[in-house]
N, C-alpha and C positions, 0 to 999 in steps of 0.2 A: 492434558493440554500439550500440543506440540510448540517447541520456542523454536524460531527461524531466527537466525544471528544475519542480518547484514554486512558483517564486517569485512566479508571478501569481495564485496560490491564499491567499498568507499574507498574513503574518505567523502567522496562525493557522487553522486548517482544520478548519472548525465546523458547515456546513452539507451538506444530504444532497446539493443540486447541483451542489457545489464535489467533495466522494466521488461522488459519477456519473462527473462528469465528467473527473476526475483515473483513475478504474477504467476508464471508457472511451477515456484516453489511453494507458493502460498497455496493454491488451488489445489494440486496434488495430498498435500497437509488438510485441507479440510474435506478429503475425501475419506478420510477413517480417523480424524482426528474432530471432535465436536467443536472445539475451540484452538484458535492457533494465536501463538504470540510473536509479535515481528520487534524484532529488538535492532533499536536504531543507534544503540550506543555510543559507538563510534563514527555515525556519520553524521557529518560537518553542513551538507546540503545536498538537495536536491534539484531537480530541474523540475520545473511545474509538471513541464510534460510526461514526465516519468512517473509524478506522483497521481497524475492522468490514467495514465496508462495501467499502474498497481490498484492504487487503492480505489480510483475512480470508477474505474472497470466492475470492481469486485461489489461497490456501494452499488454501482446500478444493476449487476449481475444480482445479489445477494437479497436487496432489497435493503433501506434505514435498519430495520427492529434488528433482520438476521447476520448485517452487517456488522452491528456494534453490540452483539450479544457472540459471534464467534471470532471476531477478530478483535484481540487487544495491543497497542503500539505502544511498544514500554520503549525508558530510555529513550525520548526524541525532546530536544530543545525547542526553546517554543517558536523558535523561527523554522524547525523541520512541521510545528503541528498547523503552524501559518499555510505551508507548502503545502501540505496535505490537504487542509481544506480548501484551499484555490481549486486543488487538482479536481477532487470529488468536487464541488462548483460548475464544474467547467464540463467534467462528462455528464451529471446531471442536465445541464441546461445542451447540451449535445444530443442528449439521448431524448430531450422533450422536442427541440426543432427538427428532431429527425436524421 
C-alpha cells in the first residue's frame, strides 16, 4: 500500500492546484500501487470543491466497490469525512445531470 501524506498541502486545502495536484498524486499511486492511503492528519479542512475535485473525481472515475476497496483516508476528523462526502455527492449527482 502506498501512504500519501497531505501535510505539505494544509493546514487547509482550498485551492483548485493544491486538488490537482493532490488527484494527481493519488492517481499516479494507483498506477502500480493496488491500494493507496491518503493521510489527512494534519489537515484542519477542506473546501468542498476541492474535496470535489480529489475524491469525487476518483469515486466517479473508479467506480463505489473500486473506490472504497483501493482508496483508504486515514487520520481525517469527522468534519474533514463530512467534507469528503458533500464532495463525492456533488460529482456524483454532476456526472448523472451530465
Amino acid at each position: 500500500m502506498k501512504n500519501i501524506s497531505l501535510d505539505d498541502f494544509g493546514p487547509i486545502i482550498s485551492t483548485k492546484e493544491s486538488g490537482s495536484k493532490i488527484l494527481g498524486l493519488i492517481t499516479e499511486s494507483l498506477k502500480t500501487n493496488p491500494k493507496v492511503s491518503v493521510d489527512l492528519g494534519n489537515i484542519r479542512s477542506m473546501a468542498t470543491f476541492c474535496a470535489k475535485q480529489i475524491f469525487g473525481k476518483l469515486y466517479v472515475t473508479l467506480g463505489a466497490e473500486k473506490f472504497f476497496e483501493n482508496i483508504e483516508i486515514v487520520n481525517a476528523s469527522d468534519d474533514l469525512k463530512s467534507i469528503i462526502k458533500i464532495g463525492i455527492q456533488s460529482a456524483i449527482q454532476e456526472s448523472v445531470s451530465g
